[in-house]
Phi, psi and omega in degrees: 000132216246128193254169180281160189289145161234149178249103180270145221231152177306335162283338146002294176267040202268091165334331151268356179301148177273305187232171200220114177238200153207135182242139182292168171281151185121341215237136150249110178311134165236152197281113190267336187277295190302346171287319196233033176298139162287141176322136169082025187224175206288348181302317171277357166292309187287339152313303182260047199225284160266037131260337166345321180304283201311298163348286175313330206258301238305169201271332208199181184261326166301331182280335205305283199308329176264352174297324159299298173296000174299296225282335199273320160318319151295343186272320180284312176306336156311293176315316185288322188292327157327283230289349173245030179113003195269128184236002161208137201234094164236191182246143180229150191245134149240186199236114158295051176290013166255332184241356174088318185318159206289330183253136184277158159295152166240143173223181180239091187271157152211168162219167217200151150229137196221127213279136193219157165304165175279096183212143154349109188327319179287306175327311173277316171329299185302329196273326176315286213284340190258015201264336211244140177254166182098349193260135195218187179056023222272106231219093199260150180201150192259120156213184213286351172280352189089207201307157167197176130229178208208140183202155147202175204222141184238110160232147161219168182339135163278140197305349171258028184248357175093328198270166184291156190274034155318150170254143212247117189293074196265132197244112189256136151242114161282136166226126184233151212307171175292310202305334185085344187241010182207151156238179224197094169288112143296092139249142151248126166241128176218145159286016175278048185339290190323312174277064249215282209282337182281336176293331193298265146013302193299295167268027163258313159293323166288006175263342181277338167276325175330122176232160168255003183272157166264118170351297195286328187290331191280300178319318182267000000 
């Protein structure tokens, strides 16, 4: 049996981290403080360091201008999910090794923190799915970070939104802190409706790693 590789990524040793995770392979990071750097600091420097690259190859000034606005549409949606508690953001690519299909999946990871009354953890685990509508599959587990549930919400667009009316598979773990007063949201999200139970899977593995102690300081 051949085993997986794990890569500890540098934030590990971060001094303010909170939380502690593994993400599968497939999950592409996106760096939301260098994206959503302010002017004139040293973050938006190295922002505009690497598209510079990009910039240059456009064929024209029309592929230029829209690779910028590509890029400033991703700066706002980011900023909007920061402004609602989101400290981590990736993109995930997969291989559609259950349906065969031509086209890979895409997805969405984020993790959110959310401020909650003060109660007994399984309580508030429970009271995230059941305060909310939509929420269906609805699923408790005891594990080593403790109480948690796993859920999911089927949304779509609003008919005034511009957007195609796909309906978007969103997948929750509720988890809440040791402190009792805040929980910490896992979600994936996709228009892969059908791989609904492979997402499900998906994120249950990265909810079995979640510690809120750090890892490497508990090991040694």
């Amino acid at each position: 049996m051949r085993s997986a590789a794990v890569t500890v990524h540098e934030s590990v040793h971060d001094p303010y981290a909170e939380l502690w995770f593994a993400e599968p392979a497939g999950f592409m990071d996106l760096p939301m403080n260098a994206l959503l750097a302010e002017w004139d600091t040293p973050e938006a420097e190295v922002l505009h360091a690497a598209a510079a690259p990009l910039l240059a190859s456009a064929p024209d000034e029309m592929a230029r201008q829209q690779f910028i606005a590509l890029l400033a549409s991703g700066q706002r949606m980011l900023g909007a999910l920061r402004e609602f508690g989101t400290v981590h953001c990736s993109v995930g690519l997969h291989r559609d090794d259950v349906g065969g299909g031509a086209q890979p999946l895409l997805s969405l990871f984020t993790i959110t923190w959310r401020d909650t009354a003060t109660a007994p953890r399984a309580a508030t685990a429970a009271r995230a799915v059941t305060e909310s509508a939509g929420h269906r599959h609805i699923e408790y587990l005891e594990l080593s970070c403790g109480p948690l549930t796993i859920s999911e919400v089927l949304r779509r667009p609003a008919a005034d939104s511009g957007l195609p009316r796909f309906p978007l598979l969103q997948v929750h773990a509720h988890l809440p802190h040791p402190d009792c007063k805040r929980l910490v949201v896992l979600t994936i999200s996709s228009t892969g409706v059908a791989r609904r139970e492979e997402y499900r899977a998906l994120l249950r593995g990265i909810v079995e790693t979640v510690r809120f102690e750090d890892p490497m300081r508990v090991a040694s």
